[in-house]
C-alpha positions in Angstrom: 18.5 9.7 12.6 16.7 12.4 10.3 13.1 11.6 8.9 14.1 10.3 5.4 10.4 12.1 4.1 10.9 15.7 5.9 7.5 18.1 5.3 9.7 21.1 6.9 12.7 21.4 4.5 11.5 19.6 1.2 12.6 19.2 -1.4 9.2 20.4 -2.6 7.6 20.7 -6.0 6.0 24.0 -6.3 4.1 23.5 -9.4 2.6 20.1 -8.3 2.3 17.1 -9.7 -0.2 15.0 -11.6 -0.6 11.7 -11.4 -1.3 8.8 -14.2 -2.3 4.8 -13.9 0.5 3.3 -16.2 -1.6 0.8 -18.9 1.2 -2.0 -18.4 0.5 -5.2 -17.3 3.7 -7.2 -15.2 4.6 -10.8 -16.0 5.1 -12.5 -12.8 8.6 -14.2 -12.7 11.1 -16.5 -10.3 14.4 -17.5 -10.4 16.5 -20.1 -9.8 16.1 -19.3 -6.3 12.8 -20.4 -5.9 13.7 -23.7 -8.0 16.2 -24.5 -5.3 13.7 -23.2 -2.5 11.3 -25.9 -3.4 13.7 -28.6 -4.1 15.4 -28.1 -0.8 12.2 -29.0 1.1 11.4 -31.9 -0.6 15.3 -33.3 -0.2 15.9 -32.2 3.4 12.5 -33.5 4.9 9.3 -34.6 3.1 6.4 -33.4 5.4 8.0 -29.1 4.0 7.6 -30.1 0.6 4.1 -31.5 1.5 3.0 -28.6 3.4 4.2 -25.9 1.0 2.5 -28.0 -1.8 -0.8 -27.5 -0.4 0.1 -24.1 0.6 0.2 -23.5 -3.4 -2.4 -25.4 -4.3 -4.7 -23.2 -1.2 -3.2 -20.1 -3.1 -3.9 -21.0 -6.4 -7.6 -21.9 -5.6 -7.7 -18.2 -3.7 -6.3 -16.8 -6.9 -8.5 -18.3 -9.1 -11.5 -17.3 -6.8 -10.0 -13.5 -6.9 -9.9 -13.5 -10.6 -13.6 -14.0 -10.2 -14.5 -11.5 -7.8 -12.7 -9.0 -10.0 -14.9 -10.3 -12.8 -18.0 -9.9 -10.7 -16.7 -6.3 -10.1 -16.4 -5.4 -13.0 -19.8 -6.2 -14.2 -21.4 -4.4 -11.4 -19.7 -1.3 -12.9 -21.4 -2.3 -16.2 -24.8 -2.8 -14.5 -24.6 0.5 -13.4 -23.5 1.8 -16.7 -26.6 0.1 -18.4 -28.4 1.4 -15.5 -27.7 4.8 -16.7 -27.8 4.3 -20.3 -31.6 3.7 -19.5 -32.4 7.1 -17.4 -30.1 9.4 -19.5 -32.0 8.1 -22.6 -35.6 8.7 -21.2 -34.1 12.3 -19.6 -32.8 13.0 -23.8 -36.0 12.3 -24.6 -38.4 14.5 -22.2 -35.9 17.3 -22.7 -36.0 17.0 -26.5 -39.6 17.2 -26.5 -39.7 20.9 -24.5 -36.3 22.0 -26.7 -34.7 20.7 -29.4 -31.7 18.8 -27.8 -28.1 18.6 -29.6 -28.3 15.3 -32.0 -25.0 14.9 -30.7 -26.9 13.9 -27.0 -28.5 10.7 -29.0 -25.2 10.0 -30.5 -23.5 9.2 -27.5 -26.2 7.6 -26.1 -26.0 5.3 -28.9 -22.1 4.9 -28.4 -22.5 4.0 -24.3 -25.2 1.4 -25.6 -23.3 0.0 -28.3 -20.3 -1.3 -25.9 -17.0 -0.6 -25.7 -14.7 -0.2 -22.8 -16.3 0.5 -19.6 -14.3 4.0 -19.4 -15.4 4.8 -23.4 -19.2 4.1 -22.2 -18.8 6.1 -19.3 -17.1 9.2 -21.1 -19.8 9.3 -23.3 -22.6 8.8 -20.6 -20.8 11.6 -18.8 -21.0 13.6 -22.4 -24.7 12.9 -22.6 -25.1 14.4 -18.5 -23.5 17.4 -19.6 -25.5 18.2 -22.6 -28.8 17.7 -20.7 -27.4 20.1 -18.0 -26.7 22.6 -20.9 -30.3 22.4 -21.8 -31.4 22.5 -18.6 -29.6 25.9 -17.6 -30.1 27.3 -20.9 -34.0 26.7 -20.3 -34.8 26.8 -16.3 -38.4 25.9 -16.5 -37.8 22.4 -17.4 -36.0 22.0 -14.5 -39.7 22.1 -12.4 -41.1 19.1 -14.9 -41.3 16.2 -12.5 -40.3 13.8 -14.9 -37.0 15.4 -16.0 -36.0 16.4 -12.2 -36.5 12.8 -11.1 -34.3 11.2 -14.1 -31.4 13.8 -13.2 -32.1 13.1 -9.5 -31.2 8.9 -10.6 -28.7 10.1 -13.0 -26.7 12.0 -9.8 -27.5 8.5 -7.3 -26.0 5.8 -10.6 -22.9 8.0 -10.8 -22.2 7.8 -7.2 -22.9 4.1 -7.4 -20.5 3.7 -10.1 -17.8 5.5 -8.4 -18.1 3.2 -5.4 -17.7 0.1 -7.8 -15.0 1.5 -9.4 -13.8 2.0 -5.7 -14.6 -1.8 -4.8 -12.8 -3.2 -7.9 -9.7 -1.0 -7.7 -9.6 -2.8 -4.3 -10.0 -6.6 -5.3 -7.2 -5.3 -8.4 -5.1 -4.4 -5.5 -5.2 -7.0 -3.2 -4.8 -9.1 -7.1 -1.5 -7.2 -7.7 -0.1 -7.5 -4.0 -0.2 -11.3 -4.0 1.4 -11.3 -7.2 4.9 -10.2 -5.3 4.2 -12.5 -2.1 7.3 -14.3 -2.1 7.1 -17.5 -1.9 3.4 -19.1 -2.2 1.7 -16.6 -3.9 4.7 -15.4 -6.6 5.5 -19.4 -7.0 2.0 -19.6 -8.1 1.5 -16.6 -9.8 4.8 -16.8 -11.8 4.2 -21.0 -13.3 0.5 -19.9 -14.2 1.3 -17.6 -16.4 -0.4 -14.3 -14.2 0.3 -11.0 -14.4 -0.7 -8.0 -12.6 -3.8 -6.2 -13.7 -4.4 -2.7 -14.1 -6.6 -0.4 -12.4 -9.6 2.1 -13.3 -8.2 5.2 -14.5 -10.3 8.4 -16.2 -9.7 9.8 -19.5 -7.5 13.0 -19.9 -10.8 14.9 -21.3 -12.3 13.9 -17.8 -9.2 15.5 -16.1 -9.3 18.0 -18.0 -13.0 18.9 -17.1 -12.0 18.1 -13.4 -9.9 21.2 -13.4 -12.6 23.1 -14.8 -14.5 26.0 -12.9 -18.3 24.2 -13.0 -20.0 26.8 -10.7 
């Protein structure tokens, strides 16, 4: 039997192919099937129907636990986010002393402190970065003040941090959406409590579009 995926002889897309996280969450649903699944181990022998009972009620309590893990997740991104709120605010504000610094920088500072979505506070945190850099490059010698090369230095270490929680939570929302499908405990479950899949991080197309940038 051929490989069904076959590297050697395609068919392959020469242009590539970009990928996006769909923004849809998925009701969980059963049919009769699983009606009759359930009824049939209470009818044909008791002791099924009691085990598979506390099978749900063992997955529900994991789900509910889940939910908050995914919670906690999340707000470790935001921690992070506040974290660097903080430093890219005292950065503005050592560079605008030197230089005058684009009013636009404080703007978005303002904007990732006021709240929003945790990608909307992040694009403009990442706006803020890039503005500093400009002045930075535009004006080398502030580069060797202490103050401002320490900030940047945190800046650079809070962005990795916030890529590996967005890494950890992308993994609980995975594990989330997987039992979602788990036929029968987990779908049973999923489908009379009303759950639904959950969607992952995703970056904005102006972030995707600076991905495919030339930076150096």
């Amino acid at each position: 039997m051929a490989n069904e995926l076959d590297e050697l002889t395609g068919p392959v897309n020469e242009k590539g192919n970009d990928v996006n996280v769909i923004q849809k969450q998925i009701k969980v649903q059963v049919g009769w099937g699983s009606t009759l699944f359930e009824v049939l181990l209470w009818v044909l022998l008791i002791i099924p129907g009691l085990v598979f009972l506390f099978m749900k009620i063992k997955a529900k309590n994991y789900l509910q636990r889940l939910q908050q893990k995914i919670q906690h997740n999340a707000s470790q991104i935001d921690n992070y986010l506040e974290q660097r709120v903080v430093i890219l605010e005292n950065a503005a504000a050592l560079v605008n002393k030197a230089v005058k610094l684009d009013e636009t920088t404080f703007v978005a500072i303002a904007q990732a402190r006021a709240g929003g979505t945790m990608n909307e506070r992040a694009e403009a945190l990442e706006n803020v970065a890039s503005k500093i850099n400009v002045s930075l490059e535009a004006y080398p010698d502030l580069k060797a003040h202490q103050e401002i090369a320490m900030a940047m230095q945190q800046n650079s270490y809070l962005q990795k941090e916030i890529t590996a929680a967005r890494e950890v939570y992308n993994d609980t929302v995975f594990e989330w959406n997987g039992l979602m499908f788990r036929w029968p405990t987990y779908q049973i479950v999923a489908a009379r409590n009303g759950y639904t899949t959950r969607i992952p991080f995703s970056a904005s197309a102006e972030t995707k579009q600076r991905a495919r940038q030339v930076l150096f």
